[in-house]
C-alpha positions in Angstrom: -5.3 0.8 -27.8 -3.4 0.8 -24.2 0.5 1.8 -24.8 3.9 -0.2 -24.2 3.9 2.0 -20.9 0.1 0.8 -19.9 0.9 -2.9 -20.7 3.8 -2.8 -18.5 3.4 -3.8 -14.9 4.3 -0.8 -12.5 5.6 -2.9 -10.6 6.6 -7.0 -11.1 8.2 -8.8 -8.4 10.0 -12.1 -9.6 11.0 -15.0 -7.4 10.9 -13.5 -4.2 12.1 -15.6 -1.2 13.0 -14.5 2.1 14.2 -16.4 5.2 14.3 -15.7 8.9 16.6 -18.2 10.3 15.4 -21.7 9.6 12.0 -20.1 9.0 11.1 -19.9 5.3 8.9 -16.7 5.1 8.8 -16.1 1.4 8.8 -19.2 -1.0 9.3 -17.9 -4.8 6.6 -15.2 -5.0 5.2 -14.0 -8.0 3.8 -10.5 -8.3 2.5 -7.9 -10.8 0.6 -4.3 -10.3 -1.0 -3.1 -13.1 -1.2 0.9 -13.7 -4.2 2.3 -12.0 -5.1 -0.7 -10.6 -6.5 -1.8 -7.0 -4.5 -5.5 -5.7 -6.1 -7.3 -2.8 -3.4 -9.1 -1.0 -5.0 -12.2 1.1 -3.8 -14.6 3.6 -3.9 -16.0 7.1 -1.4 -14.8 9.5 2.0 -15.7 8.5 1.4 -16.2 5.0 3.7 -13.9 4.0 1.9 -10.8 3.0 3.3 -8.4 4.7 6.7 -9.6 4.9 6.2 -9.7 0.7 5.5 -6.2 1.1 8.3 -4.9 3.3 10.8 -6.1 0.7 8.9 -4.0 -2.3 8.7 -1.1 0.1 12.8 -1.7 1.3 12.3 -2.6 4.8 13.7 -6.0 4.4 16.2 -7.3 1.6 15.0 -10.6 -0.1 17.5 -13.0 -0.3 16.7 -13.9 -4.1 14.7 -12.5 -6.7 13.9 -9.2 -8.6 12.1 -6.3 -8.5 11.2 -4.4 -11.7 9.4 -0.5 -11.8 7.8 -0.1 -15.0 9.9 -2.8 -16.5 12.9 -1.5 -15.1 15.0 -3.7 -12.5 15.5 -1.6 -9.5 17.9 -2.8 -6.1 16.4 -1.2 -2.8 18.6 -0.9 0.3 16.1 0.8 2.6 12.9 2.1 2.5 13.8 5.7 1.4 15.6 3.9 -1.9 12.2 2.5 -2.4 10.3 5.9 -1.7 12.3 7.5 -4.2 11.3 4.8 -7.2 7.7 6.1 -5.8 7.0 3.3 -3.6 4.9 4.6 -0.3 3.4 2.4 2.2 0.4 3.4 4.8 1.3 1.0 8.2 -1.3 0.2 10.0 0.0 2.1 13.0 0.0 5.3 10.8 2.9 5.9 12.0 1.6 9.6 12.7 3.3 12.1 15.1 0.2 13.4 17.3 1.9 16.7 18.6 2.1 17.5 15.0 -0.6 19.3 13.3 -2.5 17.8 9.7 0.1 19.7 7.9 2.9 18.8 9.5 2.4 15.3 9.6 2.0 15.2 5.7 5.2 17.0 5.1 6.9 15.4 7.9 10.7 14.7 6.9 10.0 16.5 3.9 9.1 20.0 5.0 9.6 23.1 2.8 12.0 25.6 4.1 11.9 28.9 2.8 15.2 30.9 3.9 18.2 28.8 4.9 20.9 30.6 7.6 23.6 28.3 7.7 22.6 24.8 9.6 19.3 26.1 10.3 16.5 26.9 8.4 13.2 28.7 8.3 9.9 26.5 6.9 7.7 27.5 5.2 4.5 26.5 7.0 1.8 29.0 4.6 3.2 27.2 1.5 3.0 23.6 3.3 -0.3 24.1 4.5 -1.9 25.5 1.3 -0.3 22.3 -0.2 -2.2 20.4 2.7 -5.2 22.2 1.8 -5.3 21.2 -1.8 -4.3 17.6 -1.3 -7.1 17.1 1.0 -9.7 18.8 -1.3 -8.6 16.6 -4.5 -9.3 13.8 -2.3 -12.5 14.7 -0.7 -10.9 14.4 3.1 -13.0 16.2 5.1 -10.8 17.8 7.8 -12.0 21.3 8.7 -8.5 22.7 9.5 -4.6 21.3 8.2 -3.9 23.3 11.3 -5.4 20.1 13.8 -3.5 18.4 15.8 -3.4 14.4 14.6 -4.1 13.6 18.4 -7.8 15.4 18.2 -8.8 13.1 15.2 -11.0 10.3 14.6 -8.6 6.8 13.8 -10.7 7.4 10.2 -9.6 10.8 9.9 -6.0 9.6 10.7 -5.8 7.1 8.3 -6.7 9.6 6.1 -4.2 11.7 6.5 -1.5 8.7 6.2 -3.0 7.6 2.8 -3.2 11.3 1.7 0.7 11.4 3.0 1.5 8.5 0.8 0.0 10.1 -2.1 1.5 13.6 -2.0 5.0 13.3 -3.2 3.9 11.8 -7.0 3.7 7.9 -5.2 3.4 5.3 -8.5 2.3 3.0 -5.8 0.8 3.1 -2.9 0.8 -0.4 -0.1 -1.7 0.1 2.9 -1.5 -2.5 5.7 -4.8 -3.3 7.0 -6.1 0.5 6.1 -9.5 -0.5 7.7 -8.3 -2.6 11.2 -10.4 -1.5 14.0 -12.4 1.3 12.6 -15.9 1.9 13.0 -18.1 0.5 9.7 -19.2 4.4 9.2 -15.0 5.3 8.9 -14.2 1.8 6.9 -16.1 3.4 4.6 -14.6 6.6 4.3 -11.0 4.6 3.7 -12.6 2.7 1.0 -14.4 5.7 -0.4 -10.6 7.6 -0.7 -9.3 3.9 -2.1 -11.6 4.5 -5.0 -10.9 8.1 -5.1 -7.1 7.2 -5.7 -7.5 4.9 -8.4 -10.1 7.0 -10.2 -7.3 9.7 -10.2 -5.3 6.9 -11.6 -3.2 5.6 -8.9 -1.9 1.8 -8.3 -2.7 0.5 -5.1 -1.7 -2.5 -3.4 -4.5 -3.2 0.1 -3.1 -5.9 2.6 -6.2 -7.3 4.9 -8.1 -9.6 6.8 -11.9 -8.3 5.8 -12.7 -10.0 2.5 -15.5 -7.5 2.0 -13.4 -4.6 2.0 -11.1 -6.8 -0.8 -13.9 -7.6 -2.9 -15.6 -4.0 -2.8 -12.3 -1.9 -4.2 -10.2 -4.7 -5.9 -9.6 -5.7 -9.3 -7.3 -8.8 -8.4 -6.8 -10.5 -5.3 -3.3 -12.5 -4.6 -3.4 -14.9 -1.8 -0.6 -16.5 -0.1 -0.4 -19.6 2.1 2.7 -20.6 4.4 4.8 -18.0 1.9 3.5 -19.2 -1.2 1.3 -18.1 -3.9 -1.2 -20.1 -4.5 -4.3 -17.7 -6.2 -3.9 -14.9 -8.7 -7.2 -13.9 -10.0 -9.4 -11.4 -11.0 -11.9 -10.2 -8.5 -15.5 -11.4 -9.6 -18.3 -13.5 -8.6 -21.3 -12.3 -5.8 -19.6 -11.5 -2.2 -20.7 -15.3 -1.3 -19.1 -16.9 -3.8 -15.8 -14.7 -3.7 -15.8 -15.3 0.2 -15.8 -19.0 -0.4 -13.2 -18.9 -2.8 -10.4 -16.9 -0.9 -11.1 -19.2 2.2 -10.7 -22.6 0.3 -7.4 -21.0 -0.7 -6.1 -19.9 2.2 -6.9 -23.2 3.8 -5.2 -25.3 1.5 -8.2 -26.7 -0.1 -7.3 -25.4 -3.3 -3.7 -24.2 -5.0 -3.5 -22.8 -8.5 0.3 -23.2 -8.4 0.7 -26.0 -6.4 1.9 -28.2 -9.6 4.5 -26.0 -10.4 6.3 -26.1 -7.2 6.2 -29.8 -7.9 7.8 -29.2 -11.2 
């Protein structure tokens, strides 16, 4: 029998809307992560996906609805409000610092300083990269050294590291933009190999993106949005074909679950 605590969306966002100008970006969006569960969110460009997104991880303030954690309504001024509820998002730059090392780039604004002498202080870069060390082995990143410089990896490796950065400060969820844009099929693997990896391990993972197959291989649900509307919540199911279809007939207009209830 699941508990209160399981039943509970980790996170529910109610009524969202957002505007930019006269531009209406966000229309009343509906949204709810289950714990350790995968959410494919799907759209054409402009639909609203990411812009949904940048309010639940405090880069933008919506200008009306809610946001509950685990039940619990939670007000986020700016991103770091949001990362300390446990919301981490993965851009699709990576937003990486190359002259940084694997290490430092996963402790990066949070590094571990071991002796403090008055404004300054000493890290602790054994402790950090033992840390880094054991993050990557749980998630079966194969880097051969947290002492590599980010500029020297492979854009797989990289992303790698910015997932495995989102995960290592107790993240209850985890938003990746596009994780698998311009990658070769061999590293889109890899990414959706660590997806899997994550929610085995019992994390909740939100994945924006264009390819459908990479959707329909790790997700349980799939939203999709259309000119900042919701207009599909369902479970992912059906043969690659079908589910293909589906999403497109959506995101076209052909077909709108909720298009009565804007009506209403």
């Amino acid at each position: 029998m699941e508990s209160p605590v399981e039943n509970t969306p980790v996170v529910e966002m109610r009524n969202i809307k957002k505007n930019f100008g006269a531009v209406q970006a966000l229309r009343g969006v509906d949204l709810a992560l289950m714990h350790n569960q995968v959410l494919g969110l799907v759209g054409d460009n402009a639909a609203g996906k990411s812009t949904l997104m940048k309010v639940l991880s405090g880069a933008y303030i919506p200008d009306e609805g809610e946001i509950l954690i685990d039940g619990e309504n939670v007000h986020f001024g700016n991103p770091m409000d949001a990362r300390r509820m446990g919301i981490e998002m993965v851009y699709q730059d990576y937003a990486l610092s190359n002259n940084l090392d694997v290490a430092g780039n996963v402790f990066m604004g949070r590094e571990v300083v071991r002796l403090k002498l008055g404004p300054l202080g000493v890290m602790n870069y054994p402790h950090m990269e033992q840390e880094t060390r054991n993050l990557l082995n749980r998630l079966k990143i194969d880097i051969s050294s947290v002492r590599l410089k980010v500029e020297r990896l492979s854009g797989g490796q990289r992303q790698a590291v910015a997932i495995a950065r989102a995960t290592a400060f107790d993240a209850k969820v985890i938003i990746m933009d596009e994780p698998t844009a311009a990658l070769s099929v061999a590293a889109i693997d890899k990414v959706l190999e660590l997806v899997q990896e994550l929610k085995a391990q019992g994390s909740s993972i939100i994945i924006i993106s264009h390819r459908l197959e990479d959707i329909y291989r790790v997700s349980d649900r799939m939203i999709v949005l259309r000119q900042g509307r919701k207009v599909s919540d369902t479970a992912v199911e059906g043969d690659i074909h079908e589910f293909r279809e589906r999403v497109v007939a959506y995101m076209i207009g052909a077909r709108d679950d909720f298009a009565t209830e804007e009506v209403a």
